[in-house]
Chimera marker file (.cmm) of the C-alpha trace (Angstrom):
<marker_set name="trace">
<marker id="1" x="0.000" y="0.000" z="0.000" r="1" g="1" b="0" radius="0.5"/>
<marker id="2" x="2.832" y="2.065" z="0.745" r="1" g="1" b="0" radius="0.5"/>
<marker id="3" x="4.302" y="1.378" z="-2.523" r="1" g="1" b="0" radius="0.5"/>
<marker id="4" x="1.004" y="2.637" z="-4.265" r="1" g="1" b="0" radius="0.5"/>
<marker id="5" x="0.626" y="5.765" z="-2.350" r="1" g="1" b="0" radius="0.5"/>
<marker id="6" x="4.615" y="6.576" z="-3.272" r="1" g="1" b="0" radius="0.5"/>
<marker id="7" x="3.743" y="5.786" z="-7.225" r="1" g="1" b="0" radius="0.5"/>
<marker id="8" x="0.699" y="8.467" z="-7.374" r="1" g="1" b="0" radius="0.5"/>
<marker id="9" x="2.994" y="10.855" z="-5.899" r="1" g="1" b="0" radius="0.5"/>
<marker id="10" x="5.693" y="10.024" z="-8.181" r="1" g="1" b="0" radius="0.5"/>
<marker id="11" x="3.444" y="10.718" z="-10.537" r="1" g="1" b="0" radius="0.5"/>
<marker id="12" x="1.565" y="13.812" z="-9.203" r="1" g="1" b="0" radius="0.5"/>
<marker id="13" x="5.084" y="15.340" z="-8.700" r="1" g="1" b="0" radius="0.5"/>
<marker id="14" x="6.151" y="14.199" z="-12.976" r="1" g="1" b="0" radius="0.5"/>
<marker id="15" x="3.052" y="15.474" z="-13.959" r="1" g="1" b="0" radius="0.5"/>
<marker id="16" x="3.775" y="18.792" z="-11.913" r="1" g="1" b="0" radius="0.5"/>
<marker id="17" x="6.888" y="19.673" z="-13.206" r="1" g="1" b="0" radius="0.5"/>
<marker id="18" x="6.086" y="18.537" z="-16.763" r="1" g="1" b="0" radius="0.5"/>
<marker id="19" x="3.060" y="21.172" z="-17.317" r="1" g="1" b="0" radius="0.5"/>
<marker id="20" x="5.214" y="24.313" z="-16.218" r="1" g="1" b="0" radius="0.5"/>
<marker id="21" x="7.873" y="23.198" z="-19.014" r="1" g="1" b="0" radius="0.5"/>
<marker id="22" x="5.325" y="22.189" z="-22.085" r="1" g="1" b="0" radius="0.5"/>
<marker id="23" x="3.539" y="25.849" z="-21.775" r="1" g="1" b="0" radius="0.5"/>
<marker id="24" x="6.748" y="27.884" z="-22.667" r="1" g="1" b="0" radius="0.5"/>
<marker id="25" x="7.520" y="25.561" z="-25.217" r="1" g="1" b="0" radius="0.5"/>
<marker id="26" x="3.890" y="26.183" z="-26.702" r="1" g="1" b="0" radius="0.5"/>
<marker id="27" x="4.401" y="29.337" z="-26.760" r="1" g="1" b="0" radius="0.5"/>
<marker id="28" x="7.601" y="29.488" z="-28.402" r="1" g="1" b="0" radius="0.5"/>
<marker id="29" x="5.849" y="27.702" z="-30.957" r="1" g="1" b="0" radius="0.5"/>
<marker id="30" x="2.701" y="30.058" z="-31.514" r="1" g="1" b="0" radius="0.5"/>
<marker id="31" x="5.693" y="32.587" z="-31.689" r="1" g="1" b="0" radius="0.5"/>
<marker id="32" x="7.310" y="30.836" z="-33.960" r="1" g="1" b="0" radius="0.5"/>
<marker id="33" x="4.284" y="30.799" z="-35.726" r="1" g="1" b="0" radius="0.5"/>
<marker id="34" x="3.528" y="34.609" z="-36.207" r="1" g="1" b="0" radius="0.5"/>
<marker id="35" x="6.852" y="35.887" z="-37.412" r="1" g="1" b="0" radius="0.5"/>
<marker id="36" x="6.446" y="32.901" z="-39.997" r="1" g="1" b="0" radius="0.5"/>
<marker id="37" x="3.077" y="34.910" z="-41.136" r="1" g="1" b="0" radius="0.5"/>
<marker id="38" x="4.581" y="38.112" z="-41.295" r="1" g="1" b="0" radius="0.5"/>
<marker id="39" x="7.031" y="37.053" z="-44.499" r="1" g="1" b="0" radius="0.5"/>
<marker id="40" x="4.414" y="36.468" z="-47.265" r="1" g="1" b="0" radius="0.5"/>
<marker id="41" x="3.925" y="40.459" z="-46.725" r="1" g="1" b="0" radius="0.5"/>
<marker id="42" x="8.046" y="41.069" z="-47.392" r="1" g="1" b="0" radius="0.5"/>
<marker id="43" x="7.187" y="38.653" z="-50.566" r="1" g="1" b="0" radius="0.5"/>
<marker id="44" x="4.166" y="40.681" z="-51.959" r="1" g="1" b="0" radius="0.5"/>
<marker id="45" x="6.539" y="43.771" z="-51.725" r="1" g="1" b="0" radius="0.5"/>
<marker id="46" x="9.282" y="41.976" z="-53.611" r="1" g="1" b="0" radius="0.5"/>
<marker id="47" x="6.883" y="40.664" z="-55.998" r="1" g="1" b="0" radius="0.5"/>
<marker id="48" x="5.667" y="44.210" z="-56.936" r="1" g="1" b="0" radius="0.5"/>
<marker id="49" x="9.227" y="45.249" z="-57.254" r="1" g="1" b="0" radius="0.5"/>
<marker id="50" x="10.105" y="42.499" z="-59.709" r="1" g="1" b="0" radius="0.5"/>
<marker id="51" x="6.506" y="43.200" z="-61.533" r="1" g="1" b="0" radius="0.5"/>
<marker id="52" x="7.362" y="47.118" z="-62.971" r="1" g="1" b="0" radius="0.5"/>
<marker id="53" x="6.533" y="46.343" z="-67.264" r="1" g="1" b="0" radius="0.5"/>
<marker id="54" x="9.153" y="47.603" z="-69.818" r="1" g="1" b="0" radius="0.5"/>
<marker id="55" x="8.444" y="49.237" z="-72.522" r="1" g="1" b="0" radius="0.5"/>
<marker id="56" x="8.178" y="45.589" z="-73.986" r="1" g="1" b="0" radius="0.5"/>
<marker id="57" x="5.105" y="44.533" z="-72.917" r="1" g="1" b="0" radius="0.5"/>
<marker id="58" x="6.821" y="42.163" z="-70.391" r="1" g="1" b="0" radius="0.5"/>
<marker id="59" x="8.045" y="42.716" z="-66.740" r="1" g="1" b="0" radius="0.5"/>
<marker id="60" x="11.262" y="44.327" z="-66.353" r="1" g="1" b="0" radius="0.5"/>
<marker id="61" x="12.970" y="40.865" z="-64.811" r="1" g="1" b="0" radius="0.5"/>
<marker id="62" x="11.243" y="38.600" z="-67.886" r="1" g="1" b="0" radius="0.5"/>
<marker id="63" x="12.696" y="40.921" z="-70.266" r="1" g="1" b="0" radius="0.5"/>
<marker id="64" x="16.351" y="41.677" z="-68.638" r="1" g="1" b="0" radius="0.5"/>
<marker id="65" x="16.472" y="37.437" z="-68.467" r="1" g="1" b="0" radius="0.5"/>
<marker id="66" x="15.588" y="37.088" z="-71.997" r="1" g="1" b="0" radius="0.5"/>
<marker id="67" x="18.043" y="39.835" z="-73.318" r="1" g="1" b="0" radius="0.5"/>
<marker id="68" x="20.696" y="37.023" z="-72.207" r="1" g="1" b="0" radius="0.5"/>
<marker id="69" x="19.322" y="34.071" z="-74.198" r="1" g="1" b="0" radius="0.5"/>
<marker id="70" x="20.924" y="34.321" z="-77.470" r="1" g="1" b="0" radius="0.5"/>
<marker id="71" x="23.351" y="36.676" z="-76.466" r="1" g="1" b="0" radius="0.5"/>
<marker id="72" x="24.160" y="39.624" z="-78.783" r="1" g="1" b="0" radius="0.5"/>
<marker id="73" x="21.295" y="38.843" z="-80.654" r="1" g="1" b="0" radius="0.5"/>
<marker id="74" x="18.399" y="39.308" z="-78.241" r="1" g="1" b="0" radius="0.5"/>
<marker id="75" x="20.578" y="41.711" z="-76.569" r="1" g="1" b="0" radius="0.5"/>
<marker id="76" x="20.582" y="43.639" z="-79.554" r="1" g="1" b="0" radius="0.5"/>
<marker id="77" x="17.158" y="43.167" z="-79.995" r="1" g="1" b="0" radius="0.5"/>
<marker id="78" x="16.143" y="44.392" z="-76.430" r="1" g="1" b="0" radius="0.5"/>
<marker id="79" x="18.489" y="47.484" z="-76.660" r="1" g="1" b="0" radius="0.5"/>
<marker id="80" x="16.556" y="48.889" z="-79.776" r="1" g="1" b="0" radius="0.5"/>
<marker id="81" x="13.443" y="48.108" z="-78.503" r="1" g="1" b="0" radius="0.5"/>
<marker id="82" x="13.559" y="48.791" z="-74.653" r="1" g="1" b="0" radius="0.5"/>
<marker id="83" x="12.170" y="52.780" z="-74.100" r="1" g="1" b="0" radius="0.5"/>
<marker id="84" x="11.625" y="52.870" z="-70.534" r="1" g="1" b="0" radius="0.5"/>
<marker id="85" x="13.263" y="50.826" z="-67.897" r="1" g="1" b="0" radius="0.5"/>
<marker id="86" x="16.879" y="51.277" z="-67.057" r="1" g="1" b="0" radius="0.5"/>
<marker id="87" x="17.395" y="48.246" z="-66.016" r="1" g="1" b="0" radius="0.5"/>
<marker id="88" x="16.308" y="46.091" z="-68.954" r="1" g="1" b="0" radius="0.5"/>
<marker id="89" x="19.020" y="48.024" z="-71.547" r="1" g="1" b="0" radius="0.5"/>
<marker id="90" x="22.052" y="47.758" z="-68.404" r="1" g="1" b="0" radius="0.5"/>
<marker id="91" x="21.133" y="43.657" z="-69.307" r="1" g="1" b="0" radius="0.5"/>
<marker id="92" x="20.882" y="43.943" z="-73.076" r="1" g="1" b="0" radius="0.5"/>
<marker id="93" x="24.113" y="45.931" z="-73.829" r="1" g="1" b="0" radius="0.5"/>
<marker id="94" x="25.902" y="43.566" z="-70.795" r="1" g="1" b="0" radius="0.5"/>
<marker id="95" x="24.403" y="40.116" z="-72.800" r="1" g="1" b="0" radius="0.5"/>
<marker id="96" x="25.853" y="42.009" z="-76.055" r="1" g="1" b="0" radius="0.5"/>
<marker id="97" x="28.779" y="43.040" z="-74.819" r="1" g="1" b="0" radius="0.5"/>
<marker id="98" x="29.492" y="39.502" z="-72.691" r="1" g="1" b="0" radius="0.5"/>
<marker id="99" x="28.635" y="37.565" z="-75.448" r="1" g="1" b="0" radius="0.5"/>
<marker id="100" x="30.752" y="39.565" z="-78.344" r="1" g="1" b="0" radius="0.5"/>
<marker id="101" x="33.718" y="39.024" z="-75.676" r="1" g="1" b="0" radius="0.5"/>
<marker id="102" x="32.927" y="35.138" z="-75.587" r="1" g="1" b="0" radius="0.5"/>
<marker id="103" x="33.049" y="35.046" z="-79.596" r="1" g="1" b="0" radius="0.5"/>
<marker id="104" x="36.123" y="36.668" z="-79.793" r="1" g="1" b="0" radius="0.5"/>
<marker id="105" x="38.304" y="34.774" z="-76.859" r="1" g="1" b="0" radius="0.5"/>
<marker id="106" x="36.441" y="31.502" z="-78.497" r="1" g="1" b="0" radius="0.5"/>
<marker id="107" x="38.924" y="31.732" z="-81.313" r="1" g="1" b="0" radius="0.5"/>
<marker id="108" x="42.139" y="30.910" z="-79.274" r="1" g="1" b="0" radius="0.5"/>
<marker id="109" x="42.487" y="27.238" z="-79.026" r="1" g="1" b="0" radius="0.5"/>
<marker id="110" x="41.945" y="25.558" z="-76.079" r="1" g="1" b="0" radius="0.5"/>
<marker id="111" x="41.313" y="28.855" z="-73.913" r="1" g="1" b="0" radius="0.5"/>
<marker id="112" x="38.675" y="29.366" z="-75.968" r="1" g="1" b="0" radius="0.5"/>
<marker id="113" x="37.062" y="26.411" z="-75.392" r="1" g="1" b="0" radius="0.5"/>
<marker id="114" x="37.425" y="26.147" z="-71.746" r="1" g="1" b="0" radius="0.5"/>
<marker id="115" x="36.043" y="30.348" z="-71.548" r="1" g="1" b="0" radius="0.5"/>
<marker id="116" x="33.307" y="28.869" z="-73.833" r="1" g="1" b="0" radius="0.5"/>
<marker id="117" x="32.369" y="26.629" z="-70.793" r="1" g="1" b="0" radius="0.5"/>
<marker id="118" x="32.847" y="29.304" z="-68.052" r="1" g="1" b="0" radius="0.5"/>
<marker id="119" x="30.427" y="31.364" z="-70.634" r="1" g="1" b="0" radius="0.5"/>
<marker id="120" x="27.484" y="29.378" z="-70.050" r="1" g="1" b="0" radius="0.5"/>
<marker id="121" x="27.930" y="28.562" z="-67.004" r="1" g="1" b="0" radius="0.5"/>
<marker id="122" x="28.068" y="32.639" z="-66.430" r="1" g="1" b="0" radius="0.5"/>
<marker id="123" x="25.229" y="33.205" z="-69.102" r="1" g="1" b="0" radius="0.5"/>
<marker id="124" x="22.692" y="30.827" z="-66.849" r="1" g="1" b="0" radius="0.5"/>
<marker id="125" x="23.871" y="32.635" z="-63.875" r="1" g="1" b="0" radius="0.5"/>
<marker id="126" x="23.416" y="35.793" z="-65.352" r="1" g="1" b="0" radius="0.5"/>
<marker id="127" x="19.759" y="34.800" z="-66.688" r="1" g="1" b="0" radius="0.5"/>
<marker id="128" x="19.283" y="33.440" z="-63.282" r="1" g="1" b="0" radius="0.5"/>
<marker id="129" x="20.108" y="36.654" z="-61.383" r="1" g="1" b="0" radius="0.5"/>
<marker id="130" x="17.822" y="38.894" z="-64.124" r="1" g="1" b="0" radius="0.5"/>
<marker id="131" x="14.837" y="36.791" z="-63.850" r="1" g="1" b="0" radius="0.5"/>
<marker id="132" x="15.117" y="37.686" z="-59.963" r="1" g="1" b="0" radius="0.5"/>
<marker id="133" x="15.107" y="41.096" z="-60.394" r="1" g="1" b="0" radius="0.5"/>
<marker id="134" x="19.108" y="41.755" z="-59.967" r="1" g="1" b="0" radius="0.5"/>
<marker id="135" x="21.310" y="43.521" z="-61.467" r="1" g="1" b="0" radius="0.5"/>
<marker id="136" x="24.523" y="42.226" z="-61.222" r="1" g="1" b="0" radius="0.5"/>
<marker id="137" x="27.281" y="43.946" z="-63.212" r="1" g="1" b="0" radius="0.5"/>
<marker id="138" x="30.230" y="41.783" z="-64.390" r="1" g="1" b="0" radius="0.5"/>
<marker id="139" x="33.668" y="43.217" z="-63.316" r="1" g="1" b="0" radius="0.5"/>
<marker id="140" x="34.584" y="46.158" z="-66.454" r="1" g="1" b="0" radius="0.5"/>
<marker id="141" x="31.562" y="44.946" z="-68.846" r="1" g="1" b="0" radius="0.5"/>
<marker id="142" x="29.218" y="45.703" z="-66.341" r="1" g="1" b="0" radius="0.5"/>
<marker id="143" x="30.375" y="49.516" z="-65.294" r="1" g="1" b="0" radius="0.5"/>
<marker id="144" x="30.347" y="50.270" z="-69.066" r="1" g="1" b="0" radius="0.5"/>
<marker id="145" x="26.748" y="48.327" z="-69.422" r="1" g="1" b="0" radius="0.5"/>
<marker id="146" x="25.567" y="50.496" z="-66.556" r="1" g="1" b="0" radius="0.5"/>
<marker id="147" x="26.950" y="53.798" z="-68.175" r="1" g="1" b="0" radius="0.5"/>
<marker id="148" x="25.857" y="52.666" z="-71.878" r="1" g="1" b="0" radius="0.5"/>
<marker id="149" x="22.465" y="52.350" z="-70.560" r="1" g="1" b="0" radius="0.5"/>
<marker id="150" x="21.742" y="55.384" z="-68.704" r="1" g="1" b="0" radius="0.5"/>
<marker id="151" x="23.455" y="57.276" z="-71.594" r="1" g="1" b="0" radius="0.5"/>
<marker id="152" x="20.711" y="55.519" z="-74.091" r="1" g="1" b="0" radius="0.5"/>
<marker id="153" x="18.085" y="56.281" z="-71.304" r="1" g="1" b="0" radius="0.5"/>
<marker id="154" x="19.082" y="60.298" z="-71.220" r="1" g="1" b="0" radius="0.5"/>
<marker id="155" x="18.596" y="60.217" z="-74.939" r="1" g="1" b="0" radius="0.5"/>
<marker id="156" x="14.976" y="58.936" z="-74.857" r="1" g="1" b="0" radius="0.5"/>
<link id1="1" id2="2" r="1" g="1" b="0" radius="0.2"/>
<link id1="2" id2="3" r="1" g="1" b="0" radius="0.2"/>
<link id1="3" id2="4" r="1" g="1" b="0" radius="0.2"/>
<link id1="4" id2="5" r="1" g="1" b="0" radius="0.2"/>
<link id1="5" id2="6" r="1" g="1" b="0" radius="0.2"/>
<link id1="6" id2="7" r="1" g="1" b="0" radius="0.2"/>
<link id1="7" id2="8" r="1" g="1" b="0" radius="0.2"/>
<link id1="8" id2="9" r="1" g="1" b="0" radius="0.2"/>
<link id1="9" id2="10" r="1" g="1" b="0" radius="0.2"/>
<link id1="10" id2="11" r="1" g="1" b="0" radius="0.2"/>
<link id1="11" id2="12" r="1" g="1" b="0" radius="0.2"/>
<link id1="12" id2="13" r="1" g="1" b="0" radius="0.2"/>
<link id1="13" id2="14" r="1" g="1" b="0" radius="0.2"/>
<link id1="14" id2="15" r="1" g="1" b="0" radius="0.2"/>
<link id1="15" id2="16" r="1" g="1" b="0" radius="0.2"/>
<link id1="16" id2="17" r="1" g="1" b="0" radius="0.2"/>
<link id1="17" id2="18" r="1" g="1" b="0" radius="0.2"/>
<link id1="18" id2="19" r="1" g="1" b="0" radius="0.2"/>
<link id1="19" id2="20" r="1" g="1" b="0" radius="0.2"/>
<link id1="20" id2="21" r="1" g="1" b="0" radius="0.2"/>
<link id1="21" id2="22" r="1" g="1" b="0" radius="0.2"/>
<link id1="22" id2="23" r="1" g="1" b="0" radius="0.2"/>
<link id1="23" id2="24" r="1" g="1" b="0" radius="0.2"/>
<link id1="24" id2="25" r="1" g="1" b="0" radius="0.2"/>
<link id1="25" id2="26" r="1" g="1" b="0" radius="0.2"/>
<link id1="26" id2="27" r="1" g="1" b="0" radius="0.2"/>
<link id1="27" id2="28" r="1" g="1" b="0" radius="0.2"/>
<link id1="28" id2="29" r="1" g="1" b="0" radius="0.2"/>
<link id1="29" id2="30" r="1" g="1" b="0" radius="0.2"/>
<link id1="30" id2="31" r="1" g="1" b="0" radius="0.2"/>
<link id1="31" id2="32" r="1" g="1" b="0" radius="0.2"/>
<link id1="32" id2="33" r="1" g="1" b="0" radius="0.2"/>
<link id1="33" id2="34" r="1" g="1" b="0" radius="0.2"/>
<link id1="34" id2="35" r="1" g="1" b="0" radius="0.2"/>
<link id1="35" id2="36" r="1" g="1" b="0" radius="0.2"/>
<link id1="36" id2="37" r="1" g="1" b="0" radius="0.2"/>
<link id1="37" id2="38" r="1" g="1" b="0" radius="0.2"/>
<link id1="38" id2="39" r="1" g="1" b="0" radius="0.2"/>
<link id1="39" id2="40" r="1" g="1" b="0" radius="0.2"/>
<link id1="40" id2="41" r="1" g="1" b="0" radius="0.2"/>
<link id1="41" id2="42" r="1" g="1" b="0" radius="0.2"/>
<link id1="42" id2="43" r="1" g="1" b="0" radius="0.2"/>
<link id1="43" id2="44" r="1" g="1" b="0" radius="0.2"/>
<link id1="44" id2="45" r="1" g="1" b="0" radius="0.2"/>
<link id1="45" id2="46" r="1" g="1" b="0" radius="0.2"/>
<link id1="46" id2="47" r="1" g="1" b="0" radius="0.2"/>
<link id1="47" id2="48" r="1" g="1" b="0" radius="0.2"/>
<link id1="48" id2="49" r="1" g="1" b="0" radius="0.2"/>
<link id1="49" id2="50" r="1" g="1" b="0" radius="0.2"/>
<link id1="50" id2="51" r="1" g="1" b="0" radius="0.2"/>
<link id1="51" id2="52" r="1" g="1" b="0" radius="0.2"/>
<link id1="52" id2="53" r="1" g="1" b="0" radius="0.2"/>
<link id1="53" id2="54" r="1" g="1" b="0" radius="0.2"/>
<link id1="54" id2="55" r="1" g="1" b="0" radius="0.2"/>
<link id1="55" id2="56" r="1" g="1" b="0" radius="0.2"/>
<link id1="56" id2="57" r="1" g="1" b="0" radius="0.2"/>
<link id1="57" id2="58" r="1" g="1" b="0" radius="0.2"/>
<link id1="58" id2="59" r="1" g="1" b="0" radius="0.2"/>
<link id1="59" id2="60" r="1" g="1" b="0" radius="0.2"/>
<link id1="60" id2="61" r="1" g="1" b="0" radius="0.2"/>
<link id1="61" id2="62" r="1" g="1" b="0" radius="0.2"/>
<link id1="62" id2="63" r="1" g="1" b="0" radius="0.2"/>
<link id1="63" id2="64" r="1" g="1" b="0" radius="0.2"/>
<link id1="64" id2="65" r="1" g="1" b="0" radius="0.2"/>
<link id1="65" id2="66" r="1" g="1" b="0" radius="0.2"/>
<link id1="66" id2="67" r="1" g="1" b="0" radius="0.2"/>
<link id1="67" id2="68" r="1" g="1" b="0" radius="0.2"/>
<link id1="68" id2="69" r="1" g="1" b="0" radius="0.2"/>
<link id1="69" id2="70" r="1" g="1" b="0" radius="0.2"/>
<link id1="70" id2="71" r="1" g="1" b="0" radius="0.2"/>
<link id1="71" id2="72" r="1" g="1" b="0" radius="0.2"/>
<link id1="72" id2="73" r="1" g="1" b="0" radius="0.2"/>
<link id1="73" id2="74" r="1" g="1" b="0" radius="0.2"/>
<link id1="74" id2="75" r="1" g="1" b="0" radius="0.2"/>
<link id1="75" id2="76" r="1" g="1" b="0" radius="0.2"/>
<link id1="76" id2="77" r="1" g="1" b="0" radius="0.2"/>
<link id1="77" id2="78" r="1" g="1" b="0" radius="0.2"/>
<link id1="78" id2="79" r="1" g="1" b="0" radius="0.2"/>
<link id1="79" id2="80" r="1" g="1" b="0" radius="0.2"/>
<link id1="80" id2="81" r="1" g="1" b="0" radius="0.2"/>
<link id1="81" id2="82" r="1" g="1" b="0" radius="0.2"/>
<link id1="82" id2="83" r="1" g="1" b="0" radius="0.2"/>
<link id1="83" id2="84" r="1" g="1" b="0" radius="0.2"/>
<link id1="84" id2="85" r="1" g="1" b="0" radius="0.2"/>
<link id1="85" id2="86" r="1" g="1" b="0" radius="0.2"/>
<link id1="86" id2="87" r="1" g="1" b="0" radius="0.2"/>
<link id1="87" id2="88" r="1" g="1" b="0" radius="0.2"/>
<link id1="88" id2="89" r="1" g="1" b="0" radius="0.2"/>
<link id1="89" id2="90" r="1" g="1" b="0" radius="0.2"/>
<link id1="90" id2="91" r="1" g="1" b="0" radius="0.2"/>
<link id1="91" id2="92" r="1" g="1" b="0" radius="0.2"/>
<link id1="92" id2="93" r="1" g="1" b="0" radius="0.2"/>
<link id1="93" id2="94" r="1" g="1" b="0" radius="0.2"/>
<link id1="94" id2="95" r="1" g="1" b="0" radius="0.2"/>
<link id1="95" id2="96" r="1" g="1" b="0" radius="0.2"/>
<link id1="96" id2="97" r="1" g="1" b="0" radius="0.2"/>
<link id1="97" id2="98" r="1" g="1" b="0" radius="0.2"/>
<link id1="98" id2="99" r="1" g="1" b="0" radius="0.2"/>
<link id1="99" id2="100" r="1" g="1" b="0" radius="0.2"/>
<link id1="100" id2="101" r="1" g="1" b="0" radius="0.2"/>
<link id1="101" id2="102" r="1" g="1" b="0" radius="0.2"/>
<link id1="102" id2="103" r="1" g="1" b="0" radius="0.2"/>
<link id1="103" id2="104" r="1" g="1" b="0" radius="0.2"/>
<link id1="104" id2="105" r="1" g="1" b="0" radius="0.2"/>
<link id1="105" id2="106" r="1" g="1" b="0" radius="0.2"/>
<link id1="106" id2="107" r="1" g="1" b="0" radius="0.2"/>
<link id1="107" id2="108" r="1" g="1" b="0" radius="0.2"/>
<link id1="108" id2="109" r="1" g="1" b="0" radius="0.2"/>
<link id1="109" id2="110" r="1" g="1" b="0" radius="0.2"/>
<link id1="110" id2="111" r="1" g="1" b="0" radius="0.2"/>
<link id1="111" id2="112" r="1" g="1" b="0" radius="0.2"/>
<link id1="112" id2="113" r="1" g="1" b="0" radius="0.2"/>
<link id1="113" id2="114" r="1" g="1" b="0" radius="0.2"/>
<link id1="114" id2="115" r="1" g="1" b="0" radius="0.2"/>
<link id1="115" id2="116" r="1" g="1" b="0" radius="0.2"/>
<link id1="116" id2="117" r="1" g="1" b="0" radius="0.2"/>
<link id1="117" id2="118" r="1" g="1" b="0" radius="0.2"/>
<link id1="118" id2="119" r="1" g="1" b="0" radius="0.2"/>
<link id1="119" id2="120" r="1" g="1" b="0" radius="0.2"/>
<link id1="120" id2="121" r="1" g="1" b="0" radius="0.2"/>
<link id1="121" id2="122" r="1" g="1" b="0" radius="0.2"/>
<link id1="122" id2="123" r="1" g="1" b="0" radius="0.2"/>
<link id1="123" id2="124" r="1" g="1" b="0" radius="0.2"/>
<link id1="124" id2="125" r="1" g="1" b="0" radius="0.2"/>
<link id1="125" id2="126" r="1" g="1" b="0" radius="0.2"/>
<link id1="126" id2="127" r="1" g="1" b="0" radius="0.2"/>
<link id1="127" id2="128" r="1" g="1" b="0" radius="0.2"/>
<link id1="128" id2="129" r="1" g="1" b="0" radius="0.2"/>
<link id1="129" id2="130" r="1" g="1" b="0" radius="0.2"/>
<link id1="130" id2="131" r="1" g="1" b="0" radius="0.2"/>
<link id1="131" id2="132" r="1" g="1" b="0" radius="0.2"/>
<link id1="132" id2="133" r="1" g="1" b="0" radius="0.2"/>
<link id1="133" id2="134" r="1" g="1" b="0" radius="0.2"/>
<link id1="134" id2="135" r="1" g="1" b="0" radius="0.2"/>
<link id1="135" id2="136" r="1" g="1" b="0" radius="0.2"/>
<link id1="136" id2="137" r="1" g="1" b="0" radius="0.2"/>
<link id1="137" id2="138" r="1" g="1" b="0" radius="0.2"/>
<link id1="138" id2="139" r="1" g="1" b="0" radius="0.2"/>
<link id1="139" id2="140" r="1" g="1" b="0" radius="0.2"/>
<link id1="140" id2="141" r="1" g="1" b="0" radius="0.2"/>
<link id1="141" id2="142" r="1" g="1" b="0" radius="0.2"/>
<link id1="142" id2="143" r="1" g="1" b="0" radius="0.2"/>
<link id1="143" id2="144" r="1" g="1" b="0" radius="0.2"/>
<link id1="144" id2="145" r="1" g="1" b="0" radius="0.2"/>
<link id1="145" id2="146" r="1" g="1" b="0" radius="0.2"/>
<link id1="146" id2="147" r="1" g="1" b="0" radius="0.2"/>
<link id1="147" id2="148" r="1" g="1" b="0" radius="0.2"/>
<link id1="148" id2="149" r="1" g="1" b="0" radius="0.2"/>
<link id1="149" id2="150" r="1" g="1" b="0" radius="0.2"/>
<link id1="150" id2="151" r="1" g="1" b="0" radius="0.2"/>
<link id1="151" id2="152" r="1" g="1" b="0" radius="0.2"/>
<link id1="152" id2="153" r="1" g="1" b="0" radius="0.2"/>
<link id1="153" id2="154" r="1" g="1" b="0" radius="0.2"/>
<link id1="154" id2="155" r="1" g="1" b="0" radius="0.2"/>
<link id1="155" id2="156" r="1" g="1" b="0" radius="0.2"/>
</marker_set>
């Protein structure tokens, strides 16, 4: 009998000092749980961001990707046609510009070859990083993309 009365208050006393630690961890949780619900407002923002239109017809980050594609050709294309956004000629004269480099170093025998490898490899990245709404400048091309494009932009 003894034995029973010391198991209920083993049990009392587990039970006891079990409750006290499940409630903050519930509460962690629920606060866990709100800051996870305030991020799909940070998203919205971004989305708008990335959803300005060109003068295209397409959003600035579809067209900036696409100026990449065929290099110098749909950069080309995307330079001439591009009237509004800024960002969408800095990618068209840097896919030019990048991919008239590419053509030219791919004549040198085996350099070319392996810089024909790093050039897709860059070219996907630099789709990549368009289609997100970035603009990231290669080292020299991109400073005189940036420049070429605002000068092109002042004359509009």
């Amino acid at each position: 009998m003894n034995q029973n009365k010391n198991r209920n208050e083993d049990k009392k006393i587990n039970q006891s000092s079990e409750s006290p630690q499940s409630k903050p961890q519930k509460q962690q949780f629920s606060e866990k749980k709100e800051i996870s619900q305030s991020t799909p407002d940070k998203q919205d923002q971004k989305k708008k961001k990335a959803a300005k239109k060109s003068s295209t017809g397409l959003k600035e980050n579809e067209a900036g990707a696409l100026a990449y594609v065929f290099g110098w050709i749909t950069g080309l294309i995307f330079f001439l046609l591009e009237k509004k956004s800024e960002k969408v000629k800095f990618h068209a004269v840097q896919a030019i510009i990048f991919s008239v480099a590419l053509m030219v170093i791919g004549w040198i025998p085996i350099v070319g070859w392996l810089a024909s490898i790093a050039g897709l490899v860059v070219g996907i990245f630099l789709i990549i990083k368009a289609y997100q709404g970035k603009k990231y400048k290669l080292p020299i091309i991109g400073d005189f993309a940036e420049e070429q494009a605002r000068k092109s932009m002042e004359q509009h």
